[in-house]
N, C-alpha and C positions, 0 to 999 in steps of 0.2 A: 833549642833553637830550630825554628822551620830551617830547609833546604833553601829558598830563599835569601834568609840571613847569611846562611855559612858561605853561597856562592858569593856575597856579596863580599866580606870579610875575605876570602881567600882574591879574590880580586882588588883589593887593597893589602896583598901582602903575607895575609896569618895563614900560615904552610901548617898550623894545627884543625884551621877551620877543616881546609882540604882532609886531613887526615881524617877526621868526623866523618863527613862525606864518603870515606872510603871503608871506612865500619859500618856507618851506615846501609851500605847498597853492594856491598865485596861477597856478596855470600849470594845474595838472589842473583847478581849478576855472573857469579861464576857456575849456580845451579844453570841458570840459564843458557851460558855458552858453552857447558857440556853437555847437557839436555841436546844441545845444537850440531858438537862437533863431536859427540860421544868417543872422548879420547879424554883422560887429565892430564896428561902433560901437553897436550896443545891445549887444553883449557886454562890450564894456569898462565900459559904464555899470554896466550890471547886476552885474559884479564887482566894482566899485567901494560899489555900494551894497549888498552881501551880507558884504565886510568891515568898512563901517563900521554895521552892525546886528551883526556878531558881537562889534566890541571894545565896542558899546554895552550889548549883553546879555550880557555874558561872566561878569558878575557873579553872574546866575541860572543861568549854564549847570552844572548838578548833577554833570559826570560819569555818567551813568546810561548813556551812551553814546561813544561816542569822539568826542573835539574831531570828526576830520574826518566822521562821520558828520552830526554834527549842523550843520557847515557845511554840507555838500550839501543836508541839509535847508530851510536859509535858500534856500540856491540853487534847489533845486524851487519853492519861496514864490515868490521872486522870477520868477524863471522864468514860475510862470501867472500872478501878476500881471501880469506885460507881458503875458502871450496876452491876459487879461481885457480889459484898456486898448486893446488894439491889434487886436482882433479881427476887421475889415476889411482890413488893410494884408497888400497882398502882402510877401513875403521873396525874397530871394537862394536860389537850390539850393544844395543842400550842394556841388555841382562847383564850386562857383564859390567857394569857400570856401580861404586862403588854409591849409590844415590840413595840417601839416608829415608827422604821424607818420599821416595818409589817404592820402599819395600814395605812388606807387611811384618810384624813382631817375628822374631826366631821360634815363638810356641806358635805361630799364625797358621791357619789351617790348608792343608794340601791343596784343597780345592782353591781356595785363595789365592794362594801363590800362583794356580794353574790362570786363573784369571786377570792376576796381573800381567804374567805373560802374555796371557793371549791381547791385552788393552797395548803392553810395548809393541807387539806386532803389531797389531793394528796402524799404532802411530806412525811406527815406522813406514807403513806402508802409502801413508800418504803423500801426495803431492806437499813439494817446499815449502809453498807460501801458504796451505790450509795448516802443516806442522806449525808454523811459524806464529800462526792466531792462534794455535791449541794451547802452544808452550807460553806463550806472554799471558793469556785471557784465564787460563788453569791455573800454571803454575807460578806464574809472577805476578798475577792478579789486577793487570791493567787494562782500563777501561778500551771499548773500543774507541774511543775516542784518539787515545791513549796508542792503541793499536797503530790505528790509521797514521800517526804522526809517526811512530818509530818506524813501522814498514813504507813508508811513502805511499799512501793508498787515503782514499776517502773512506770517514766512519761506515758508512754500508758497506763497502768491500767488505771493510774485516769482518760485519754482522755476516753478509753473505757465504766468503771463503771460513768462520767459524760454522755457520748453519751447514755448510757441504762438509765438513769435517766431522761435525757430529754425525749424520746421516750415513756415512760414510764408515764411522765406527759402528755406529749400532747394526747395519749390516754386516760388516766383519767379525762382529763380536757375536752374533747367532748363527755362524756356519760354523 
């Protein structure tokens, strides 16, 4: 069943459709908002609370854009709301981050691992909104199109703020 059908069917009632939808998209979207808030137990919250605002608004949700867009949406929301709230509070590094499809094999070679590192630094080092097109356009795989509509920006932004981020790694990644 498209994501279309299921929104549709969960909007007339079928709380199994919903559950589809949350197998579906519970796993990129949680890679996602800990990639974001590099904490898992504020990740799991936060996941927890950007699903039950999607089945609670689901009813408004127009189609104007794709279910999973407009989940990432919720997720960006929620996402700065925690920064808002939490605005003092140190985080965990991304190293320290139990993130399966970040690391290299357990036989994976020294230099590698040194390289991954040096790529999380990097990331970490950028500005909000260029992390923000890395983590969606890399690791969740959405168009900038796709981009533009979850971060509230026009499709060139995201091309732009992704183009200054790359630029911006490959500099950091040769010093």
């Amino acid at each position: 069943m498209t994501d279309d059908q299921l929104v549709q069917r969960v909007k007339d009632g079928d709380l199994l459709a919903f559950e589809e939808l949350v197998l579906r998209y519970q796993k990129p979207v949680y890679y996602f908002v800990l990639r974001t808030l590099k904490n898992t137990l504020e990740a799991e919250d936060t996941v927890q609370k950007i699903f039950l605002l999607a089945y609670q608004n689901i009813k408004g949700f127009r189609s104007e854009s794709a279910f999973k867009t407009w989940l990432y949406r919720i997720g960006v929301n929620q996402c700065n709301n925690f920064f808002r709230q939490n605005k003092n509070r140190e985080f965990a590094s991304l190293d320290e981050l139990p993130v399966a499809d970040l690391t290299v094999d357990q036989e994976g070679d020294v230099l590698e691992k040194e390289s991954l590192q040096t790529l999380r630094d990097a990331v970490e080092r950028l500005p909000q909104k260029q992390k923000m097109v890395v983590t969606l356009r890399i690791y969740q795989e959405l168009s900038f199109e796709e981009i533009g509509t979850v971060l509230a920006m026009g499709t060139n932004s995201a091309k732009v703020n992704f183009h200054h981020a790359m630029g911006n790694l490959k500099k950091w990644m040769k010093t």
